[in-house]
C-alpha positions in Angstrom: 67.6 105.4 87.8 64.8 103.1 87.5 65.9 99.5 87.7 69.1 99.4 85.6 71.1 97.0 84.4 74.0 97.4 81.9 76.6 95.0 80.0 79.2 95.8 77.2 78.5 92.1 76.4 76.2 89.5 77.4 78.3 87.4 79.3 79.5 89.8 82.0 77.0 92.1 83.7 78.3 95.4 84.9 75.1 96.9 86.6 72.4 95.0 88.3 68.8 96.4 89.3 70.5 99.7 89.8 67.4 102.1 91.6 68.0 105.6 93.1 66.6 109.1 92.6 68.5 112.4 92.8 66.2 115.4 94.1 66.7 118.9 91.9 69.3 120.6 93.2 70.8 118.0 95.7 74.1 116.1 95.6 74.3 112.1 95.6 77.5 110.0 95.5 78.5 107.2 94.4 81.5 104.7 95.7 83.1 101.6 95.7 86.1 99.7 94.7 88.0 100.2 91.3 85.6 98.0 88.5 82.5 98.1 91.0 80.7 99.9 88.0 80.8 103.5 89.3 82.0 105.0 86.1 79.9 103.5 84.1 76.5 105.0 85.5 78.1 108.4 84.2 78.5 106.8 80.4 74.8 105.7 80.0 73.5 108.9 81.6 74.8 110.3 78.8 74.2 108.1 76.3 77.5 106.3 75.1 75.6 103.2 75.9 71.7 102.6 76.3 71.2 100.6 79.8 70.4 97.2 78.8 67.4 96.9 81.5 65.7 99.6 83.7 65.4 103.3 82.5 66.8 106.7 83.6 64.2 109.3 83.8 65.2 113.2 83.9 61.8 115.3 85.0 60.0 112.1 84.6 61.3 111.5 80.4 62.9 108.7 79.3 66.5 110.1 78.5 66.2 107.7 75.5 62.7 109.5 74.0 64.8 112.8 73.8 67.6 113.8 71.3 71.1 113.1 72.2 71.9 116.8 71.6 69.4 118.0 74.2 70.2 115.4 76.7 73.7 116.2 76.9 73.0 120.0 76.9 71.3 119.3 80.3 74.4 117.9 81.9 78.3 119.2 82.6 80.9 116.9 83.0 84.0 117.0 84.6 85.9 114.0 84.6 89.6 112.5 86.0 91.5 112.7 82.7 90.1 116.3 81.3 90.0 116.5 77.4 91.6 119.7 76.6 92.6 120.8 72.5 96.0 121.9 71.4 94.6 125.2 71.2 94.3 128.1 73.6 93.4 128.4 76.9 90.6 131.0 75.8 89.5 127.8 72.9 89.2 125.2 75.7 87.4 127.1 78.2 84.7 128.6 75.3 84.3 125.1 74.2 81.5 124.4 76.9 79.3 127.5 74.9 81.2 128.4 71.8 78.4 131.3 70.8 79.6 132.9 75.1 80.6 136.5 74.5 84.8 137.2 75.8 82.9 138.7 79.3 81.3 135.6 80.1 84.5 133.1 79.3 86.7 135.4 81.6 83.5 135.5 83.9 84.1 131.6 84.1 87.9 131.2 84.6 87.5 134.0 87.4 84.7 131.8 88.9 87.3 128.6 88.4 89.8 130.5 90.3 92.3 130.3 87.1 92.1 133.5 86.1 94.8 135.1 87.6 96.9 132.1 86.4 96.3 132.7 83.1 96.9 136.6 83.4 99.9 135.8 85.0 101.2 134.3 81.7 103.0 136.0 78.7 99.8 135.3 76.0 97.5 135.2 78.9 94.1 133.8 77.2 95.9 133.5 73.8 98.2 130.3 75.3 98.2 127.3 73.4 97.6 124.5 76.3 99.7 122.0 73.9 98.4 118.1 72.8 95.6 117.1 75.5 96.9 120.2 77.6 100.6 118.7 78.6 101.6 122.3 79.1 99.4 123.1 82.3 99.4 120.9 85.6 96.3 118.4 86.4 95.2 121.3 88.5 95.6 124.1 85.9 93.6 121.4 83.6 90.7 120.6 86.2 90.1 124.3 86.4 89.9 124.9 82.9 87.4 121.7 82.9 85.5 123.5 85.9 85.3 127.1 83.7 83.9 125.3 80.5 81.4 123.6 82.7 80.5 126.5 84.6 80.6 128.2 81.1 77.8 125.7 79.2 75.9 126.5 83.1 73.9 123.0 82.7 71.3 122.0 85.6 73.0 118.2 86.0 76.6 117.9 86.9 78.6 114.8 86.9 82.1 114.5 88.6 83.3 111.5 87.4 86.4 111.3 90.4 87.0 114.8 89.1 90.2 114.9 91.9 91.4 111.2 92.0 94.7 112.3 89.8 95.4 115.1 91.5 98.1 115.4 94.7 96.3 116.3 98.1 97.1 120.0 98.2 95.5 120.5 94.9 92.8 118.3 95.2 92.0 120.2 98.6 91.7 123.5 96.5 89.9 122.1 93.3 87.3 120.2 95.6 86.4 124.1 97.2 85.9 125.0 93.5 83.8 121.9 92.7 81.8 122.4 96.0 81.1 125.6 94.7 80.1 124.6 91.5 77.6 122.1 92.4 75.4 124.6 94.4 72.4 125.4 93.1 72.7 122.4 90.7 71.8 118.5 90.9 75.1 116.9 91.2 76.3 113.0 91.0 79.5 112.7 92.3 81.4 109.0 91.1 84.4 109.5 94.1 87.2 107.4 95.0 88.4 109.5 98.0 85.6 109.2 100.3 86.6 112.4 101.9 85.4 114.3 99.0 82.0 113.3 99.5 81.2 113.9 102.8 78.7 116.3 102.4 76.5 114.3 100.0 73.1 114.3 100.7 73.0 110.4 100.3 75.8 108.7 99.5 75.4 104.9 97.6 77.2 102.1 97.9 78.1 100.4 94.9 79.7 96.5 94.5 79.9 94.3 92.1 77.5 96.3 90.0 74.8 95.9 93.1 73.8 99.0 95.6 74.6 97.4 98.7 74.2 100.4 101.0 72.9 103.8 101.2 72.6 106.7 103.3 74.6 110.0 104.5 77.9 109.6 105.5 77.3 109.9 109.6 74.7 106.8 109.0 77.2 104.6 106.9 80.1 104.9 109.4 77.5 103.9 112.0 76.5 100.9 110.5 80.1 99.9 110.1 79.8 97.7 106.9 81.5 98.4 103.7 81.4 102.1 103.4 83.0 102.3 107.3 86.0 100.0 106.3 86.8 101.9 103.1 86.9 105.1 105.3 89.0 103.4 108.0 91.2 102.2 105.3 91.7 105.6 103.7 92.1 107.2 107.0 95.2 104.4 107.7 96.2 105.4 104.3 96.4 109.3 104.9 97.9 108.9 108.2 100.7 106.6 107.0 101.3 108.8 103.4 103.3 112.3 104.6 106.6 109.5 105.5 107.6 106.0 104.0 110.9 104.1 104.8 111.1 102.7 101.2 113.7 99.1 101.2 117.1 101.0 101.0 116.2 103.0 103.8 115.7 106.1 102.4 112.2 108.2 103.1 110.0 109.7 100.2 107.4 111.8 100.9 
């Protein structure tokens, strides 16, 4: 990302002079407050939208002097709300390389940890997931996102706060499966949870559509400034979740 700037419409500016480089094969994330303009780094690395100012260069190419198609072959998503077909299990998970042999989509679910899931049911891979996948939990749906992704094997991968809907047990277990995932592979990680993203290589800063701070994790919390007061916040937060005296005095957990 080479000096990018972004707006849906000229009189409110989403990114500003938006600079940072990830290395092939190493994992950056980004974080800030809801609105902060995390999100939408994912949509012009993709091309919904063009950036309005700067460029973003894969290898050194200008993403927009290649095709659409080739661009988006280079890069695997998985996002907070996965889009999955009122079709089977087997459909959705081929999706991410429809022309994959049967080996390699089982190959992938195993690899997701949802195979034995999916063996466990009466149609096993023949299981219609029904409309945007209301039949399996947010879990059982992030891990048929993580098989089509590892499926289509792209070099980029983009986890667009991949966990943020999930409860904390199950985020626990899909964040293992996404850690595995983005080895080997150059990874952007947009995060809510900063615990997610501890490992990052560098982790940016984002407010107001501004990189206001950068670094690992250890060097943020040092410098106590925006980054170290989300984390204590979210630490308060975690602490205070597993009992709440709601008004009528009962607890809910």
């Amino acid at each position: 990302f080479e000096q990018v700037g972004f707006s849906y419409e000229t009189r409110r500016q989403i990114l500003h002079d938006v600079s940072f480089e990830i290395p092939a094969g190493h994992k950056v994330a980004v974080v800030g407050a809801s609105g902060a303009g995390k999100s939408t780094l994912s949509r012009i690395l993709f091309r919904f939208y063009d950036a309005t100012a700067g460029r973003i260069r894969i290898d050194g190419q200008d993403i927009r002097a290649v095709t659409q198609k080739s661009l988006r072959r280079a890069i695997g998503i998985v996002p907070q709300d996965t889009v999955l077909f009122n079709d089977t299990i087997y459909y959705n998970i081929a999706y991410g390389r429809p022309d994959a042999s049967r080996e390699e989509v089982i190959q992938a679910a195993k690899a997701a940890h949802i195979h034995d899931f999916v063996e466990s049911l009466p149609d096993k891979y023949d299981t219609m997931v029904g409309e945007r996948g209301l039949k399996l939990s947010g879990g059982e749906k992030q891990r048929v996102a993580i098989a089509r992704t590892l499926l289509k094997s792209p070099p980029i991968l983009v986890f667009d706060e991949a966990t943020s809907a999930l409860d904390s047990k199950t985020e626990k277990a899909i964040q293992a499966e996404l850690r595995e995932l983005a080895t080997n592979h150059t990874t952007l990680v947009i995060a809510h949870r900063l615990s997610t993203i501890m490992d990052a290589e560098q982790i940016l800063v984002i407010d107001k559509g501004r990189i206001v701070e950068r670094g690992t994790h250890e060097d943020l919390l040092a410098r106590g400034g925006i980054y170290a007061h989300l984390w204590s916040l979210q630490q308060q937060e975690e602490r205070e979740a597993p009992l709440r005296v709601v008004g009528n005095g009962l607890a809910t957990v």
